[in-house]
KOLLO-572613 format. One record per atom (N, C-alpha, C, CB): residue in three letters; residue number from 1; z, y negated, x negated; atom name. Coordinates in pm, whole numbers, padded with zeros to 5 digits, always signed. Glycine has a CB too. Layout:
> ALA, NUM, Z, Y, X, CA
...
% end
This chain:
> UNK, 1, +03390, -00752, +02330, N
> UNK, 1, +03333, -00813, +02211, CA
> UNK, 1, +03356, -00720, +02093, C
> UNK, 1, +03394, -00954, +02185, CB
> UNK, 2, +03228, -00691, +01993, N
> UNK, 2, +03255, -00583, +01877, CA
> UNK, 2, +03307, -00710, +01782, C
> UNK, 2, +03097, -00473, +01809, CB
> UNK, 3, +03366, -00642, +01652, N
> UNK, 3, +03370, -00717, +01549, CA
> UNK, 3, +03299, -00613, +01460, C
> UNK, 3, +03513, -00771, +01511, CB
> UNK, 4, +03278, -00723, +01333, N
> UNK, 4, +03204, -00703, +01219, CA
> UNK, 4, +03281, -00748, +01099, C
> UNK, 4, +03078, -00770, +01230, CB
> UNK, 5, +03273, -00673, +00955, N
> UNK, 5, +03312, -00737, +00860, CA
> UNK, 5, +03205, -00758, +00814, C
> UNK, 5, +03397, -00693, +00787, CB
> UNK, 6, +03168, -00845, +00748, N
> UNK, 6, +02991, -00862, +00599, CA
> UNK, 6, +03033, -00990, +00575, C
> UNK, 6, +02757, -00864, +00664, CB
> UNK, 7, +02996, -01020, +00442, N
> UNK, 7, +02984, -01109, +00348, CA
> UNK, 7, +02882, -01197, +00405, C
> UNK, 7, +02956, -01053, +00217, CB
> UNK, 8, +02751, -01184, +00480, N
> UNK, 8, +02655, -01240, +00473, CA
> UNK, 8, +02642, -01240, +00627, C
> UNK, 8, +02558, -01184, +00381, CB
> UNK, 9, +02571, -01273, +00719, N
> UNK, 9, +02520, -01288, +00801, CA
> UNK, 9, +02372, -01363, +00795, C
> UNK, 9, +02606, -01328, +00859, CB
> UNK, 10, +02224, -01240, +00902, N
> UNK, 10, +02114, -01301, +00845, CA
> UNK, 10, +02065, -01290, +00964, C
> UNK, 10, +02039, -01249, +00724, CB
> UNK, 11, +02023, -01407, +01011, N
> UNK, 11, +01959, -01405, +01171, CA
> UNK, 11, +01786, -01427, +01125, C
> UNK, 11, +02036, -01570, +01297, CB
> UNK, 12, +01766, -01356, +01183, N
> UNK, 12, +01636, -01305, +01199, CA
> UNK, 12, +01592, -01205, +01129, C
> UNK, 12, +01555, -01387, +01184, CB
> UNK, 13, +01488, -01080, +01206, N
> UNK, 13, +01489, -00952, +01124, CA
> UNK, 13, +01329, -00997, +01110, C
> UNK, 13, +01545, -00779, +01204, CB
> UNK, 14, +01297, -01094, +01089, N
> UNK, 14, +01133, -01064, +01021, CA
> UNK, 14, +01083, -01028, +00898, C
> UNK, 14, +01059, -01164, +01023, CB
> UNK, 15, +01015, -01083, +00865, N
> UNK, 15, +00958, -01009, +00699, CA
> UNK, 15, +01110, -01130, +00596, C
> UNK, 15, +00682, -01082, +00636, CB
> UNK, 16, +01081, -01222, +00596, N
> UNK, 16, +01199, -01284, +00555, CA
> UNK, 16, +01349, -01260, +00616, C
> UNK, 16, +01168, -01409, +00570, CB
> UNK, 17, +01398, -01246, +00668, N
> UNK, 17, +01529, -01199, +00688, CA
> UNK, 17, +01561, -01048, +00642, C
> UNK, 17, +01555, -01215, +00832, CB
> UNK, 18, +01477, -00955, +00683, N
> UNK, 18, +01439, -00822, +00647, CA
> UNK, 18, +01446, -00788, +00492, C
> UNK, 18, +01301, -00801, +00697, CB
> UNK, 19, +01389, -00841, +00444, N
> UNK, 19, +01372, -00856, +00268, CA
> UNK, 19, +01555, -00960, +00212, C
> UNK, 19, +01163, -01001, +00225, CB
> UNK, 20, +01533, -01034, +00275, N
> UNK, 20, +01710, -01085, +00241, CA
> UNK, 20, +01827, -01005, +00226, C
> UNK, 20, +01768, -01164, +00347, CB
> UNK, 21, +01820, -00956, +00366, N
> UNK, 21, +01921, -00887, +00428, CA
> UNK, 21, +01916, -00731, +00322, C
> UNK, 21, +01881, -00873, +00614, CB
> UNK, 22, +01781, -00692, +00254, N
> UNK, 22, +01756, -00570, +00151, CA
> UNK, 22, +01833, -00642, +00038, C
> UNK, 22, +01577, -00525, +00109, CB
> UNK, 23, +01761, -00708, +00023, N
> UNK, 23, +01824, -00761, -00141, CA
> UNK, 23, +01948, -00812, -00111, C
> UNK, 23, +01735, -00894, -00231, CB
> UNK, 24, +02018, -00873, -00069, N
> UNK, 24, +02157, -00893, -00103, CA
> UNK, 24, +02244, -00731, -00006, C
> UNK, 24, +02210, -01087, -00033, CB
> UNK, 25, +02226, -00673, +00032, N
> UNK, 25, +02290, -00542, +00007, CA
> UNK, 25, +02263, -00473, -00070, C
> UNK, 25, +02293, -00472, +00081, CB
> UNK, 26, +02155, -00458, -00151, N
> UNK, 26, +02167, -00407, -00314, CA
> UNK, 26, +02217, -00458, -00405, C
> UNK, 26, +02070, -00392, -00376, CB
> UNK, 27, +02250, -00605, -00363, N
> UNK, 27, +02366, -00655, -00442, CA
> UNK, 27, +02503, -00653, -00467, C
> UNK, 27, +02365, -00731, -00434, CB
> UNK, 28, +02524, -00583, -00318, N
> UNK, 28, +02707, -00536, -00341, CA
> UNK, 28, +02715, -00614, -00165, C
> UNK, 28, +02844, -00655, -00534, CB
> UNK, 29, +02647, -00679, -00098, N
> UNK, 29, +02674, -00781, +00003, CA
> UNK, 29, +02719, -00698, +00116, C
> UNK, 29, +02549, -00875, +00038, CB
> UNK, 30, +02814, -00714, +00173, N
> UNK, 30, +02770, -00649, +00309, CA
> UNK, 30, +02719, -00748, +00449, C
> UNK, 30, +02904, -00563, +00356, CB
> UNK, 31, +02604, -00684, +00505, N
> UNK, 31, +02481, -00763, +00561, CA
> UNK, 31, +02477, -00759, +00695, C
> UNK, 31, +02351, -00715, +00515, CB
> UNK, 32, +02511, -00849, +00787, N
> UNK, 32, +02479, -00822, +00918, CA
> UNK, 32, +02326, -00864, +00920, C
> UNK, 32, +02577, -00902, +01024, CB
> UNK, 33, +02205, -00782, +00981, N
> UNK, 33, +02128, -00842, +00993, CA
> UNK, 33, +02085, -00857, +01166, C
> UNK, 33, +02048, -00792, +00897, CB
> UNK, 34, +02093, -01017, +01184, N
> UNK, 34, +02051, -00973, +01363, CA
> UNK, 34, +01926, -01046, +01416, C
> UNK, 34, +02184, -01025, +01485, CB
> UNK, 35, +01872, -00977, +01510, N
> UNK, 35, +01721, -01026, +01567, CA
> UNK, 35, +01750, -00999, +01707, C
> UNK, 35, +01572, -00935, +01509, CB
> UNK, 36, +01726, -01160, +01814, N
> UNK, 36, +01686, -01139, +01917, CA
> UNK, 36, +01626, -00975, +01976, C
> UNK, 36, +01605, -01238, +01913, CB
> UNK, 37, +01541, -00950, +01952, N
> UNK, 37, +01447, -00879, +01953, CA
> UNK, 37, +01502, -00740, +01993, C
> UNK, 37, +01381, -00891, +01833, CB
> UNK, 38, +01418, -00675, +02037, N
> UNK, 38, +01411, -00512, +02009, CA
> UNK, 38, +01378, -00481, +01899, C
> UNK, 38, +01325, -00435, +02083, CB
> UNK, 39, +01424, -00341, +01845, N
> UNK, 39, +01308, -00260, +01804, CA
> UNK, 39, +01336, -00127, +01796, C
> UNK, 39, +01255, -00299, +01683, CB
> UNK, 40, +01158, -00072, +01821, N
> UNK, 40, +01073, -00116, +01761, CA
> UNK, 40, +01024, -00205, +01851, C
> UNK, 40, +00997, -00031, +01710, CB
> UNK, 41, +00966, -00345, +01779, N
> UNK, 41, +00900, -00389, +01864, CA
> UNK, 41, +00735, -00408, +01821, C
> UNK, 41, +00972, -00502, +01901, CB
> UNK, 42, +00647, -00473, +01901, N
> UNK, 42, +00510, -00488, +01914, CA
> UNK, 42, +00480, -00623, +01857, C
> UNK, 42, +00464, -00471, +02057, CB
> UNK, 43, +00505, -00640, +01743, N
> UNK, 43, +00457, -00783, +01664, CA
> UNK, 43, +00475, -00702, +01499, C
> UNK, 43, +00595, -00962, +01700, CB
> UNK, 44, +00299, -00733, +01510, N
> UNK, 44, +00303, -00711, +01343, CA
> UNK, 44, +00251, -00829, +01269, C
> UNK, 44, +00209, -00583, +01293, CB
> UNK, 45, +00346, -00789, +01181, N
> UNK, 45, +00394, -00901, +01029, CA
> UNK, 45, +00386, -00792, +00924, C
> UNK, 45, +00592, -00987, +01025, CB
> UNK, 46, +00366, -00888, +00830, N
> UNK, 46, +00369, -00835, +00665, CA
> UNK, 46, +00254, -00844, +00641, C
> UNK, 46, +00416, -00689, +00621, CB
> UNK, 47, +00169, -00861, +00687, N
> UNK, 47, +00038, -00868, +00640, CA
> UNK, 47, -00017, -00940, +00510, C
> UNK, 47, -00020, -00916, +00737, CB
> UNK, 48, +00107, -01025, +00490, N
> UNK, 48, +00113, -01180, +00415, CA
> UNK, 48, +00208, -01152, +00275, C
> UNK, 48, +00203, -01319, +00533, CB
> UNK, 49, +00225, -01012, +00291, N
> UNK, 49, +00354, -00991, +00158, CA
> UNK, 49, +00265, -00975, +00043, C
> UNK, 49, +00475, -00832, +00168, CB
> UNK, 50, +00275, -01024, -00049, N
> UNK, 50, +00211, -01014, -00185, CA
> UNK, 50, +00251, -00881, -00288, C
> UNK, 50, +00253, -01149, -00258, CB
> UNK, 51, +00144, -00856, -00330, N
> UNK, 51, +00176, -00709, -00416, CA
> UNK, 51, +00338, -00653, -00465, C
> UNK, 51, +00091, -00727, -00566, CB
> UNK, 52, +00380, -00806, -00550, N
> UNK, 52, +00502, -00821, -00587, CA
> UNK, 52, +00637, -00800, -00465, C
> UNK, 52, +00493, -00956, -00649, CB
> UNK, 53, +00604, -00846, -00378, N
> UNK, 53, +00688, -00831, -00240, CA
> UNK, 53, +00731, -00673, -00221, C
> UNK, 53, +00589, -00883, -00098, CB
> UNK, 54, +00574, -00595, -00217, N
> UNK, 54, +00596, -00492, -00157, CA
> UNK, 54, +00691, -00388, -00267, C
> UNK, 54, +00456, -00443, -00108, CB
> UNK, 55, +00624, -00433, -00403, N
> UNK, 55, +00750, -00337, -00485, CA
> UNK, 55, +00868, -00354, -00499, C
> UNK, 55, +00742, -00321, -00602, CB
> UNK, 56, +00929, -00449, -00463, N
> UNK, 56, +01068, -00481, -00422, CA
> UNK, 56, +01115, -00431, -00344, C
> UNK, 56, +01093, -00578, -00392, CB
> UNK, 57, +00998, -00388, -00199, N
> UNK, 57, +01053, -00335, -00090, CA
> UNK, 57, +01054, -00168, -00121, C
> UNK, 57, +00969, -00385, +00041, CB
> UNK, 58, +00961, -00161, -00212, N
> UNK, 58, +00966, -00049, -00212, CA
> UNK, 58, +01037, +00052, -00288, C
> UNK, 58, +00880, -00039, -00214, CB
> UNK, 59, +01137, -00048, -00361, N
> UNK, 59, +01264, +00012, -00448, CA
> UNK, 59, +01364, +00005, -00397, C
> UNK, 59, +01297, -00039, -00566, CB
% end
């Protein structure tokens, strides 16, 4: 079994967990972010992020 230290824990890496897990580690957080999933994987999302979304992501 690994251990982890973070402040936060964020299950799910989709467009919402993904964007969480950004912004509260630019906040000082430290972030586990975890997803079932692989990746990379073959499901696309974001399609739905609004202009405002993306400049957030993109800072």
């Amino acid at each position: 079994m690994s251990h982890w230290d973070a402040d936060v824990i964020v299950v799910g890496a989709g467009v919402a967990g993904s964007s969480a897990a950004l912004l509260l580690g630019q906040e000082g957080y430290r972030v586990l972010l975890l997803d079932r999933a692989t990746f990379p994987r073959h499901k696309t999302c974001g399609e739905g992020i609004m202009p405002e979304g993306v400049a957030i992501l993109a800072s």
